[in-house]
N, C-alpha and C positions, 0 to 999 in steps of 0.2 A: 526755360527762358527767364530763370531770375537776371535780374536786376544788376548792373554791376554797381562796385561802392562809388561811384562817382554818380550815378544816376540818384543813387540812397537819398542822397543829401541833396538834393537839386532842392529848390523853393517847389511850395504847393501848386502856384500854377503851372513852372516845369514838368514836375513830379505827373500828375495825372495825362498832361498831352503826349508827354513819353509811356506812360502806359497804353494810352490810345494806339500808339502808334506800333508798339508793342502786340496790340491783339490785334490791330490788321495786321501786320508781317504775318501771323501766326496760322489767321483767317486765308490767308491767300497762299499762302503754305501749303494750309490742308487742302483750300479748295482745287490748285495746281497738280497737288500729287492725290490725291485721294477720289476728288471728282465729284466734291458736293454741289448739292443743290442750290438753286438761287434761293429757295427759303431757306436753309443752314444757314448760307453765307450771311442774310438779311438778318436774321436772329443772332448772330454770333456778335455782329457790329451794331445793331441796335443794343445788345444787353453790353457792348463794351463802351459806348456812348454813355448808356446811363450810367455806368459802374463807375467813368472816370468825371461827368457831371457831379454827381452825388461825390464823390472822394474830393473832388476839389472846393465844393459847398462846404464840405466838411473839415478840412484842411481852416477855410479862411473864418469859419466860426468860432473854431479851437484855436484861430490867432497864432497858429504852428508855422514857422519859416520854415523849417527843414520836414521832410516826407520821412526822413527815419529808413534806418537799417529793415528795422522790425518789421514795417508798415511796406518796406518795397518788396520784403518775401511774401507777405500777404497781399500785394497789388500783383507780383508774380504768379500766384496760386488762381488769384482774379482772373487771371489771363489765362489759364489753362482752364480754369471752368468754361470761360467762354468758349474756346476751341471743342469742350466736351459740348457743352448748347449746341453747335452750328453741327456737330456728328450725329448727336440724337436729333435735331428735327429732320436732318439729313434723312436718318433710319426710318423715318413714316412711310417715304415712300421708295425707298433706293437702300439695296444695302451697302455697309459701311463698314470697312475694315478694321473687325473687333481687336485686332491684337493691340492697333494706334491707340483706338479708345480706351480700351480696358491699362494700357501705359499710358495714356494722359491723364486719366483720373486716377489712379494710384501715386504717381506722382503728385498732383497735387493736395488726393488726400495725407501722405506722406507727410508732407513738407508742413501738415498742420501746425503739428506741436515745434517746429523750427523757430517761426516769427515769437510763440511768446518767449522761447530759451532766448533766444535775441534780446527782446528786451526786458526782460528781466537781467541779464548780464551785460547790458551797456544802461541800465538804469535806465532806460527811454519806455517803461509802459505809460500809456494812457488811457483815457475814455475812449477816444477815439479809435484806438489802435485796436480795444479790445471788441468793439461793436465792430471796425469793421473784420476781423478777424471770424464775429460769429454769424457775420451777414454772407460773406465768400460761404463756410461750412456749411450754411442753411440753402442754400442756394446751391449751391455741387449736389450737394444730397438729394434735394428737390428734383433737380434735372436729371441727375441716376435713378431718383425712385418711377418718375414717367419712365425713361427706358425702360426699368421691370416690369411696370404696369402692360408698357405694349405689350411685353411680350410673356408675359405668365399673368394675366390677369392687373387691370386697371387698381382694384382694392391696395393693389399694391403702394401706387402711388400716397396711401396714409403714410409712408416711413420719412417722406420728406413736406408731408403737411404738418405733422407735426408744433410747429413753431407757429408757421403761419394761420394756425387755428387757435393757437395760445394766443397770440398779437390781436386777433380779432375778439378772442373772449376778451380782451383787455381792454378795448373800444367800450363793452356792456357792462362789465365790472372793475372798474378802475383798482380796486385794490390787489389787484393784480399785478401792478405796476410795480409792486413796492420794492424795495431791494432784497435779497436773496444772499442768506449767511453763504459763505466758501463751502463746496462739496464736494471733493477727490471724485466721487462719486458720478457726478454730470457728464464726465470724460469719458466713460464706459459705454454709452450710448450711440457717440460718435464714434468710436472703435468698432463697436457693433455692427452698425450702418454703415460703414466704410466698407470693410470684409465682406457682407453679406450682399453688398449691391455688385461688389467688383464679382465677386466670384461669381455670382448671377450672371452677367453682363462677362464672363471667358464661359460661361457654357459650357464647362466640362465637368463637370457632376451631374451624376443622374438628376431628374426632374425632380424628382421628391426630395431630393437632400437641399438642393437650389431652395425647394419653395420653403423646409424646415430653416433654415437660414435666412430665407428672406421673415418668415415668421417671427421669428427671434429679434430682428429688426426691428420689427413692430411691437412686441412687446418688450423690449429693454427701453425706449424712450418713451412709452405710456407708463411702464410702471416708473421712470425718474421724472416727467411729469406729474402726475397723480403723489408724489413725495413733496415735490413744489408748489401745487396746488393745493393739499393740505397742510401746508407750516403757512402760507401766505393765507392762508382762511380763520387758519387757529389766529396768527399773529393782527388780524382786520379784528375777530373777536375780541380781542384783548383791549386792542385801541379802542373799540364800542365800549365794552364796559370801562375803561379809562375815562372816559368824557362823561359817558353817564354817572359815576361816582362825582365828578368833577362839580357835572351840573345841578345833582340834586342834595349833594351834602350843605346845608347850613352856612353860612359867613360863618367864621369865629369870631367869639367873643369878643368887643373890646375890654379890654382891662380897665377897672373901675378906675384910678387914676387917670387915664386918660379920655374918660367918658364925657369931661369938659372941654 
């Protein structure tokens, strides 16, 4: 369901009520042929309300007229997580036909790395683009690690807490906050967790190789966490003894000629 180029460029407050209107087609789609639940559907369209709230806050903060190429494959990807949301709460109590699911989040895990090739080659990255880029990924992830959790164990669900327990350490330790040099490396993670949840989530590997893969999940974005946690601890020490050098060294001298 991307987006077409006419859509791309529409104004911000365009822009997100066509995606609205986007993941209910999508919602009513699934729930016509598929036969979700009235809580899928209510979670599908509640999480596509806020997704296009928050995008359109966000559009008129950033003073952005146009939604952007970039920004409508990743409002596109938006729209397939929700469709994934309204299938897994679906799965609580009714089953749900894994082939749709397991091809709607692959696809939108897919199409990850699409939106930055986009704008990085029509020159349109932003802040914006980039946050919400890793807000959709933390979010799909989330929603795929509860489905593993129901169904091989709850624990599971650390693969998509991840973030949102870094976010909340960052409420108690602000320096946490700080910016974060460029690392090829942060991208392995979500590679990771993509693979290991989808193939989870098609069931067709033995139990044990499922949970070794979902484990692997778990530890490739605690060990690139724990790598960001220690440069942004090292780099908090620095700035401490920075100020404290600062605070306790001496005035300098003035120069006897201008002691008058």
């Amino acid at each position: 369901m991307t987006l077409s180029t006419a859509e791309a460029v529409t104004g911000p407050s365009r822009g997100p009520v066509l995606g609205l209107a986007a993941q209910l087609s999508l919602l009513a789609l699934l729930g016509s042929t598929l036969s979700l639940t009235a809580g899928g559907l209510v979670a599908g369209a509640a999480y596509g309300l806020v997704l296009c709230g928050l995008l359109g806050a966000g559009l008129g903060r950033a003073g952005m007229t146009r939604l952007g190429a970039a920004n409508a494959v990743t409002l596109s990807r938006a729209i397939l997580a929700g469709g994934v949301t309204a299938m897994v709460v679906t799965s609580f109590t009714d089953p749900v036909n894994t082939a749709v699911l397991v091809t709607i989040a692959a696809v939108a895990l897919a199409l990850d790395g699409v939106d930055g090739q986009v704008a990085r080659r029509t020159n349109t990255a932003t802040a914006l683009g980039a946050r919400f880029d890793m807000e959709v990924d933390s979010f799909l992830v989330l929603v795929l690690s509860v489905y593993a959790g129901d169904h091989y164990g709850w624990w599971w669900v650390a693969i998509g807490a991840f973030r949102y327990v870094f976010v909340a350490a960052s409420w108690a330790w602000p320096w946490l906050n700080a910016p974060l040099p460029p690392r090829f490396s942060r991208k392995i993670p979500a590679v990771v967790q993509g693979v290991g949840l989808v193939v989870a989530m098609a069931g067709f590997l033995p139990v044990p190789v499922t949970v070794a893969g979902l484990a692997l999940a778990v530890a490739t974005p605690a060990w690139s966490f724990g790598l960001d946690i220690r440069w942004l601890y090292r780099a908090m020490r620095v700035r401490e003894a920075a100020r404290s050098r600062w605070a306790t060294d001496p005035a300098p001298a003035r120069h006897p000629a201008l002691a008058h």
